[in-house]
N, C-alpha and C positions, 0 to 999 in steps of 0.2 A: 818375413813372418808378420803374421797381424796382432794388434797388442791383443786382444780378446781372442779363447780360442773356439775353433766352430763348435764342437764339443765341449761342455763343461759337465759333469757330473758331480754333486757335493753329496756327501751323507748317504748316499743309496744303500738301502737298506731289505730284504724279501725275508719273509719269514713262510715257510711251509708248515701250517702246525704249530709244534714246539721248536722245528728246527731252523735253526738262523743262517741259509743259507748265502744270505749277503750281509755284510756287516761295516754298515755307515762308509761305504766306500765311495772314494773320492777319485777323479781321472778326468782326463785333459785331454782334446787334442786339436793341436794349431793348423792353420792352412800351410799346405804342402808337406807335411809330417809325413813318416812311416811310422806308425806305433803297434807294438805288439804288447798283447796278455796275452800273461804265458802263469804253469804254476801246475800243480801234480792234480793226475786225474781228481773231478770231486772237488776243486778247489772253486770250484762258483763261477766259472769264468762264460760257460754257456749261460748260463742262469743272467748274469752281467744282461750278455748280448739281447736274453727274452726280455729283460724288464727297459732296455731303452728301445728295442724298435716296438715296445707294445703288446707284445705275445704274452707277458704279464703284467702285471700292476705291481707296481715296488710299495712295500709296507710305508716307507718313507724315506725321504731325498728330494731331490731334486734334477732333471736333465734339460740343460739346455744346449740349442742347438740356434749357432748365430752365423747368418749371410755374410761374407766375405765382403759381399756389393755394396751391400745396405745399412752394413751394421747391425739390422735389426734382429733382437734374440727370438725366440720362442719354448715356450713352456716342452716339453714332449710328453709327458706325465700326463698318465689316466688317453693318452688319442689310442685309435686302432691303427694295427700295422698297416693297413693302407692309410691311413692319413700321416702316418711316421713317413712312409715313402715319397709321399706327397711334400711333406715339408723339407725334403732333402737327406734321406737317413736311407741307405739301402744298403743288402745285406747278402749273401751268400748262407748255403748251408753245408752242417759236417755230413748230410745222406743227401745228396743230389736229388733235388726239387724241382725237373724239366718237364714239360709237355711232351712224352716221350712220343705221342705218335701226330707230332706236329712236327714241321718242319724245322730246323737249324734259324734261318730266315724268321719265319713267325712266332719263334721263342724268344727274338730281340724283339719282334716287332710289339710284344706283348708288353714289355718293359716301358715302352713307350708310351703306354695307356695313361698313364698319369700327367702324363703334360701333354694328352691333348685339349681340342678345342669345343671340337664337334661332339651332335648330343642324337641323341634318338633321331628328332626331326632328321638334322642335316646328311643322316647315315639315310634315311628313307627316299627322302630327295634326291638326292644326290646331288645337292649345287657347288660351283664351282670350287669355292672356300673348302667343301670337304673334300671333294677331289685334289685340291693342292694340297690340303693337311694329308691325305691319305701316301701321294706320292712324297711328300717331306719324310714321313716315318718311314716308306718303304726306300729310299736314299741314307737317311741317318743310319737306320736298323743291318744295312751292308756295309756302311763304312765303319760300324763297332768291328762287325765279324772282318776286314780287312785290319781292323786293328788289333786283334786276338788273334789273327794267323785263321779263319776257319772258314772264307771267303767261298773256297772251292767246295766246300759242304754245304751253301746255303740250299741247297734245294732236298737235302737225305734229312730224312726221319731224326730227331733228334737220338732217339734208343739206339741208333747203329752207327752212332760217334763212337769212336774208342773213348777209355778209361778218363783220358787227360782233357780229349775235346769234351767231354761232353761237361767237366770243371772248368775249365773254359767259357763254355757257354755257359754259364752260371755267371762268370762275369762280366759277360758281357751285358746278358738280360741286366743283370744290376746296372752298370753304366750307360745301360738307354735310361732308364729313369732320373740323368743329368744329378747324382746325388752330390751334397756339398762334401758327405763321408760318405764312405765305401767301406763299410766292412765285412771282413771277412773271415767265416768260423771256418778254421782245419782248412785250407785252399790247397794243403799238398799233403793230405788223409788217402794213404791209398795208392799212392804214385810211387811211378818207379823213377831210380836213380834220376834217367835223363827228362823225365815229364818233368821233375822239379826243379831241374836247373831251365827248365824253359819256362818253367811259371816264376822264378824268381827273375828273371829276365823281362817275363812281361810286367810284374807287379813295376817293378823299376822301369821301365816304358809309361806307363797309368802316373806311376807319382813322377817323373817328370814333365806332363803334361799340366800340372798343381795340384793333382787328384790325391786329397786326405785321407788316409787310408788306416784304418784299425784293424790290427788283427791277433784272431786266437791262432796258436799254432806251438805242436811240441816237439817241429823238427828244431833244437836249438841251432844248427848249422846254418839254416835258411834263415832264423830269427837273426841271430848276431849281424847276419852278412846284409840283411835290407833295413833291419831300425834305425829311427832315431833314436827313439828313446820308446823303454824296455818298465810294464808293469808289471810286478811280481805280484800272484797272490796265493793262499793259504788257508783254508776252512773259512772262504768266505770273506778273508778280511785282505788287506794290503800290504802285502809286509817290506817291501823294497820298489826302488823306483829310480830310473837310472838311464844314461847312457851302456853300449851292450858292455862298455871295458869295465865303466862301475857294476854292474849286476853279474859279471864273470867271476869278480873277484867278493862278493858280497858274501857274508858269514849266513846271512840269517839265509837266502836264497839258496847257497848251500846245502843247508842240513834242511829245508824243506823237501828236496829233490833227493837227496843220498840217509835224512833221518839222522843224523848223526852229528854232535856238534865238530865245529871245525875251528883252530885258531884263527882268530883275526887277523 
């Protein structure tokens, strides 16, 4: 693990109006992690995920976001969600966000847009350098979907993926974008039994490859069995923070989920 981690969040804070829907929240996450927020519906954890790839503006905080390579950090605060993606931060959603009447194939290949090379000119032309970048994407953007299992569907409409490919395809589109974190809102929202024991098989494929991975999710079964370590939160704030054995057994984590105090 690297001393620094690629993700650092300090103080993050959004306010709606009068209401404080993020409150001075603090979060971490190191290279090659699994981390999961989690915490009862309402508790901020989408709101979290808007205010660092950029979809909002955080009242105050800070999110930084540091290259494994390089060392070097960067601000994320006040960029637009393409240039969040652009610096290494990419993202899934809890309502599937696909090019439905694009192909399987050209829904990765779209992902890729951010780390190409080629510009207006090069796409008119057509010289050689964009022809080689062109077939690079159209190589890399196959070997995602060979890596999701969804190979044999590159060429179908993405709308007439079942339930689970087409969450699938969702992350794969993110993982052409080469992000340093991967996060992930609700990835098995919707799924049945056996979809989620294949997406929790694939997540653990992705972070064994060193792929940092964040995620919201309130299947607690799925959560315990792939984190490392486990953010709890609560109207907005933080309330525990843990390995899954310590957040199993946690008092306050408890009675935010059941309402009810519990002995320690």
């Amino acid at each position: 693990m690297m001393n620094s981690p690629i993700l650092n969040v300090t103080g993050l804070t959004m306010d709606f109006g009068g209401i404080r829907a993020l409150n001075a929240l603090d979060l971490d996450v190191y290279g090659g992690e699994i981390v999961a927020l989690i915490g009862p519906n309402g508790a901020g954890k989408t709101t979290f995920f808007n205010c660092v790839t950029g979809i909002y503006m955080p009242t105050a905080g800070e999110v930084l976001l540091t290259s494994p390579k390089t060392g070097k950090s960067e601000s994320l605060k006040g960029l637009k969600p393409n240039q969040v993606t652009e610096k290494g931060l990419a993202r899934t959603f809890q309502n599937i966000r696909l090019f439905p009447k694009m192909t399987v194939l050209e829904n990765v290949m779209i992902g890729r847009h951010c780390r190409t090379k080629a510009f207006i000119l090069g796409a008119i032309l057509r010289n050689r350098a964009t022809r080689e970048e062109e077939q690079s994407i159209l190589e890399t953007s196959y070997a995602i979907l060979q890596k999701v299992g969804l190979e044999q569907y590159s060429n179908e409409f993405a709308e007439n993926l079942p339930y689970g490919g087409q969450r699938r395809l969702e992350i794969a589109r993110a993982l052409a974008t080469e992000p340093l974190l991967l996060l992930l809102d609700e990835p098995a929202a919707g799924m049945n039994p056996q979809e989620t024991l294949e997406l929790v098989e694939l997540i653990k494929e992705i972070s064994a490859d060193g792929q940092a991975i964040l995620l919201i999710e309130h299947d607690m079964k799925l959560v315990m069995s792939l984190s490392d370590r486990i953010f709890v939160m609560d109207y907005g704030k933080k309330i525990a923070q843990g390995t899954p054995a310590e957040i199993r057994e946690n008092p306050a984590v408890i009675k935010a989920y059941l309402g009810e105090d519990v002995d320690a």
